[in-house]
C-alpha positions in Angstrom: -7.0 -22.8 13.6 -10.5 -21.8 12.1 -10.0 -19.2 9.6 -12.2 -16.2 10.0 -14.1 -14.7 6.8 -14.4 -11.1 5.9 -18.0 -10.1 4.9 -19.8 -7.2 6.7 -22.5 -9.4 8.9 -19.7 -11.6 10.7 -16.8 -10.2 12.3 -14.0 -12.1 12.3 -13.0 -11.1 15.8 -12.7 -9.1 19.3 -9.2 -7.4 20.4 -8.7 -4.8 22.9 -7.9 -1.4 21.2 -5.9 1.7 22.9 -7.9 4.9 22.2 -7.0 8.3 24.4 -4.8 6.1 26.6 -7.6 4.0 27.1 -8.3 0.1 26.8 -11.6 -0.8 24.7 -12.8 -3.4 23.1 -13.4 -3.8 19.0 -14.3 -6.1 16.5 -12.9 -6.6 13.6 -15.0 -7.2 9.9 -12.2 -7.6 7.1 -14.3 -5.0 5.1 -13.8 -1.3 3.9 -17.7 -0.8 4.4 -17.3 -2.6 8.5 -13.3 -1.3 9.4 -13.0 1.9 6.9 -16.5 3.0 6.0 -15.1 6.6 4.7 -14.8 6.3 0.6 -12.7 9.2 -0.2 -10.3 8.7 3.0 -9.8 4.8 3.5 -6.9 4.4 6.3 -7.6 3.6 9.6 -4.8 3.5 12.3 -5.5 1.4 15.6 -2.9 0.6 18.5 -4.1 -2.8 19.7 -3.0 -5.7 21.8 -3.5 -9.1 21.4 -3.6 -12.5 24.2 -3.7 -16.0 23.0 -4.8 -16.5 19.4 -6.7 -14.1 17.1 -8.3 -16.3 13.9 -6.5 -16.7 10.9 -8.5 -14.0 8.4 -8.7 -11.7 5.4 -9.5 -8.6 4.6 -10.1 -6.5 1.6 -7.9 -3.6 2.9 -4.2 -3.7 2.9 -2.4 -3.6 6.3 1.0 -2.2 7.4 1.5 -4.0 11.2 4.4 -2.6 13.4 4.8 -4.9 16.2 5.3 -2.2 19.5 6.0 -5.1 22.2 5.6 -8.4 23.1 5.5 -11.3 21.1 3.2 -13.9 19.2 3.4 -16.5 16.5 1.9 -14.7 12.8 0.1 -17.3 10.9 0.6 -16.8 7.6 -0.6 -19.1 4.2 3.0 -20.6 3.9 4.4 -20.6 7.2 4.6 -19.1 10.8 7.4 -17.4 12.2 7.6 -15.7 15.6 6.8 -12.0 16.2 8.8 -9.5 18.8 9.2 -5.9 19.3 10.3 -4.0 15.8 9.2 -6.7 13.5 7.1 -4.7 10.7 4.9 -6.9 7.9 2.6 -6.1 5.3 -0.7 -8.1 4.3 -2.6 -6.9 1.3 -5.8 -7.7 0.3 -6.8 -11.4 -0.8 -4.4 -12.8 1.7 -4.9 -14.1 5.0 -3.3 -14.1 8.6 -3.5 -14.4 12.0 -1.6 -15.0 15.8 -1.2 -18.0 17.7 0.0 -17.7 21.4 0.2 -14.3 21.9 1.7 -12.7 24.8 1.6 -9.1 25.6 1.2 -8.7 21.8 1.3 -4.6 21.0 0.7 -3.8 17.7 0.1 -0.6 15.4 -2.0 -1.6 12.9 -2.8 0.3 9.6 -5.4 -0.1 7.6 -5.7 1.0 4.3 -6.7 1.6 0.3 -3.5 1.2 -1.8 -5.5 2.7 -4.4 -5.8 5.5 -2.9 -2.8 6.2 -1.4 -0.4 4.5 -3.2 -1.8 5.1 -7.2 0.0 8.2 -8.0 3.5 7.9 -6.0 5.8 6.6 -8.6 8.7 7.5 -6.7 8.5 4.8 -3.8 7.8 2.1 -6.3 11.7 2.8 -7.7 12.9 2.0 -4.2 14.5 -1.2 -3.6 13.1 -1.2 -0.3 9.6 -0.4 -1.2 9.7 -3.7 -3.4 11.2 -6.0 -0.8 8.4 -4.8 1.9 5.2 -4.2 -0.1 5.6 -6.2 -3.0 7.8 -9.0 -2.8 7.5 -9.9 0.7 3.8 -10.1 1.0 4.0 -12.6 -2.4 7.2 -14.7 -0.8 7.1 -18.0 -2.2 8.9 -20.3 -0.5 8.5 -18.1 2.7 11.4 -14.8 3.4 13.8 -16.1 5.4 14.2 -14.3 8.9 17.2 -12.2 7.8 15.3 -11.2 4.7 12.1 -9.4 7.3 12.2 -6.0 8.1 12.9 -5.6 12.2 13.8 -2.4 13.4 16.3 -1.8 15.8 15.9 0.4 19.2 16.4 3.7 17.4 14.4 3.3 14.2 11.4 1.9 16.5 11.5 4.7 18.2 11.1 7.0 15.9 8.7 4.5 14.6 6.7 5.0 17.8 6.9 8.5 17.8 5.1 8.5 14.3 2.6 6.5 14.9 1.5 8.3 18.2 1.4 11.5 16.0 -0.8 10.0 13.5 -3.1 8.0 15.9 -3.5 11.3 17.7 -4.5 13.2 14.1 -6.7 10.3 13.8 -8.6 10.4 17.2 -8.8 14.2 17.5 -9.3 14.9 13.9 -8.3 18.8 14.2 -8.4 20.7 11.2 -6.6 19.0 7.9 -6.3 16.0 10.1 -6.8 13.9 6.5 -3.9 15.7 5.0 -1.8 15.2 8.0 -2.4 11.8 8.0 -1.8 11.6 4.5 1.6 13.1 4.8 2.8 11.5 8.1 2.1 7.8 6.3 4.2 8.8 3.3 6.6 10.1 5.4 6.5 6.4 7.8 6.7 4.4 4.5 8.9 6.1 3.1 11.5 6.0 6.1 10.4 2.3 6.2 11.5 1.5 3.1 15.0 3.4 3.3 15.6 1.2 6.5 14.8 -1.7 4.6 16.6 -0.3 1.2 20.0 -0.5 3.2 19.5 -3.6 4.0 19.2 -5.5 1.2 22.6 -3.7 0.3 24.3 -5.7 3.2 22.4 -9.2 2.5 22.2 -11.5 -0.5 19.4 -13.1 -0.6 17.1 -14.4 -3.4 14.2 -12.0 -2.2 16.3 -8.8 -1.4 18.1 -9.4 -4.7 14.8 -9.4 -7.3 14.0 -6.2 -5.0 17.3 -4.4 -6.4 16.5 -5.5 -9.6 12.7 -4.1 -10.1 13.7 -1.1 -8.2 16.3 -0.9 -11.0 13.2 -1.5 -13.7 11.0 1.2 -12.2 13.9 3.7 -12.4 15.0 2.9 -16.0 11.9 2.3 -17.9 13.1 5.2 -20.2 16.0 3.3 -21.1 16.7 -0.3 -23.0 16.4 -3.1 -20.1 18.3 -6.2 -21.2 17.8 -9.8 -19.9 21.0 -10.7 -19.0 21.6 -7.4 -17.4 18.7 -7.8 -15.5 19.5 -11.5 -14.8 23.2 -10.0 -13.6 21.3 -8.3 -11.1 19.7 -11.0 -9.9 23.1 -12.9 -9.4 21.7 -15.6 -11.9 21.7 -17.1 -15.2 19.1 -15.7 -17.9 16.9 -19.0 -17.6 16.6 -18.7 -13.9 16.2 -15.6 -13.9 12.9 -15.6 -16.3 12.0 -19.1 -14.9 12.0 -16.8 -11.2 10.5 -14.2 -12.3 7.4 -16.3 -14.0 7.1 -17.8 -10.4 6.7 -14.5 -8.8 4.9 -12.0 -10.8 3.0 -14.5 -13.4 4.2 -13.2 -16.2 7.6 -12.9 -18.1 10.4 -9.8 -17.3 9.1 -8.7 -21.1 5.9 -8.4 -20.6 6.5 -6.9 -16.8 7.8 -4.0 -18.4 5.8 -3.6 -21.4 2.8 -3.3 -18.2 4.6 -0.5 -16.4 5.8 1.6 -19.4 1.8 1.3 -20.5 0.6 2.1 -16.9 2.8 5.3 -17.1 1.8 6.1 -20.1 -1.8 6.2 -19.5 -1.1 8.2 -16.3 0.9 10.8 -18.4 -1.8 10.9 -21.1 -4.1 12.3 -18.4 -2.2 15.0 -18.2 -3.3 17.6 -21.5 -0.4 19.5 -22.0 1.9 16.0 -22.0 2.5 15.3 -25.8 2.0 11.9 -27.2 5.5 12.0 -29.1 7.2 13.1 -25.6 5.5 10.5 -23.7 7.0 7.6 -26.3 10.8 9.1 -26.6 10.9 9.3 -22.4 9.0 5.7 -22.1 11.9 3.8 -24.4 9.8 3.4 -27.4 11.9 3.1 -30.8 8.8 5.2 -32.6 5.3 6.6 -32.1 3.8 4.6 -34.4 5.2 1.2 -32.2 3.9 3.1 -29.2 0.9 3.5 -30.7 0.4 0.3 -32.0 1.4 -1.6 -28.3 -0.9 1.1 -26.7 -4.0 0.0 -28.7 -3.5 -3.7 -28.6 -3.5 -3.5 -24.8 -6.4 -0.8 -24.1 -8.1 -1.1 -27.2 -7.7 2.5 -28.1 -5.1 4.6 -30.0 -3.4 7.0 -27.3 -5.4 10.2 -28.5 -8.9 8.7 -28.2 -7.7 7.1 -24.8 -6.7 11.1 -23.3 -9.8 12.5 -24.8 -12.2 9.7 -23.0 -10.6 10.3 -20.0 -10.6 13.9 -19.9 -14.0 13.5 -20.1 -14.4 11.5 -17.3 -12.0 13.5 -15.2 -14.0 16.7 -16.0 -17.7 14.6 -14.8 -16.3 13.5 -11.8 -14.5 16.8 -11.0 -18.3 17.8 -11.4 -19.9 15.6 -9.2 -17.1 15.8 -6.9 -18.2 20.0 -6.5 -21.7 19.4 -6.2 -22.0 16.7 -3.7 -19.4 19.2 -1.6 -22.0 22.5 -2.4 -25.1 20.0 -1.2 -23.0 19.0 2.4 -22.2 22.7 2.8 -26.2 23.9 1.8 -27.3 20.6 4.6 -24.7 22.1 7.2 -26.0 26.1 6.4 -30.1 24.6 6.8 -28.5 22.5 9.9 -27.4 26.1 11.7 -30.3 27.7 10.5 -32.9 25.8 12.3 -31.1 24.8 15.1 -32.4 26.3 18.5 -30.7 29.1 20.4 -29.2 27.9 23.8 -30.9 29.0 26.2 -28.1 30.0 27.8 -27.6 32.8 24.9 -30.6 34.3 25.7 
């Protein structure tokens, strides 16, 4: 299979797209400025079907896919597996896919910026099944197993379906706050997603749902003391394996994993003014200030008070710019009424 490219002159391909209970035909780029052209609101959702083979492709965007009926084969780098109704997969950006043999293939796909909707929620990164879905699963290597995928029974597809419908509606209509709606309702999907999934890599043992337990279990502690062979207890291996794993996966040891998250906090808390540095150490697991400090600087370059003030200040520039692009829209919308001709009809 020829694998499409993602730049915005070429589309990769066609597909028929439902839109108001209507069939229509789209193409697909593989690019934010081509798929999701709106900076400050990347997600696009799209109810589409698919016959026969769609190219193997990539895309910058991430993509959450909830298969609604039919069935396909989903090419992936690794391996293909078959697709039915319930299956749910996520491919992020820099990875590739595609469908062989498709047969009545319905599909809710959703595109989107992790960036932007994923940066600040904290929470659904401690969930064991936010790892298996969006993390671990999209990296698999060798390739999940089919009782390690997420496939939602009858029920939960349901009120899957019933979601989605809400938010493609939001999406086509766009009534008033339709972008905070949307915002909301995709939490709310992934989050309900992820509890699905959450129970069950309670009632399975596998490698995959396993190291899912086990970061969950990092993102929620990283105020405490997190121990190797703990963590490799977890992970229902020895120490070795468990480091020699967790290189495989995430490129880097279990040490320096969470030396990266409690950093990444950190910086996210220092944005905040009233947040003291001391605080910020003590609830991050650090043994001193001066150790907190000292890692801080050797990974950003700055000490922890220079890094807040330099990013207050760029907070505060693009709050600015953020008001007066919004007072220049609303000053082109008043001049837009302004000179706009009376309907005749008025008169």
């Amino acid at each position: 299979m020829i694998s499409g490219r993602s730049n915005s002159l070429n589309p990769i391909g066609t597909f028929t797209q439902l839109v108001g209970g209507r069939k229509q035909s789209a193409v697909c780029y593989g690019t934010f400025t081509k798929d999701i052209p709106d900076i400050n609101f990347r997600l696009r959702i799209s109810i589409v079907e698919h016959e026969g083979d769609f190219p193997a492709h990539g895309h910058e965007y991430s993509e959450l896919g909830v298969v609604l009926g039919g069935r396909a084969i989903h090419i992936l780098p690794r391996h293909d597996h078959p697709l039915e109704a319930g299956d749910v997969f996520v491919i992020h950006g820099q990875s590739w896919h595609g469908f062989h043999a498709a047969r009545q293939l319905k599909l809710c796909n959703i595109m989107f910026d992790p960036r932007q909707f994923f940066g600040n929620q904290r929470q659904l990164e401690t969930m064991i099944g936010w790892q298996a879905l969006f993390e671990l699963g999209p990296r698999a290597q060798p390739p999940m197993q089919k009782k390690e995928r997420l496939q939602l029974a009858m029920p939960e597809l349901t009120f899957t379906t019933e979601r989605i419908m809400a938010m493609q509606e939001d999406y086509e209509k766009r009534p008033d706050g339709w972008q905070a709606s949307l915002y909301g309702q995709f939490l709310i999907l992934v989050t309900f997603l992820c509890r699905i999934y959450g129970r069950k890599t309670k009632e399975q043992t596998t490698p995959l749902l396993r190291f899912a337990r086990v970061i969950s279990h990092i993102q929620d502690n990283l105020h405490e003391p997190l121990h190797l062979p703990i963590l490799a207890q977890l992970a229902h291996i020895s120490v070795r394996q468990f480091q020699r794993e967790f290189q495989r996966v995430y490129h880097t040891t279990p040490v320096n994993f969470i030396r990266q998250l409690r950093l990444r906090e950190a910086c996210e808390r220092l944005n905040n003014p009233d947040c003291d540095i001391t605080t910020i150490a003590v609830d991050l697991g650090y043994s001193s200030v001066s150790f907190f400090s000292k890692q801080f600087k050797l990974a950003t370059g700055l000490a922890p008070s220079v890094y807040r003030n330099r990013r207050l200040e760029e907070l505060e520039k693009q709050s600015r710019h953020k008001l007066m692009i919004e007072s220049l829209g609303k000053s082109r919308r008043g001049l837009g009424d302004k000179n706009r001709k009376p309907d005749s009809k008025s008169k």
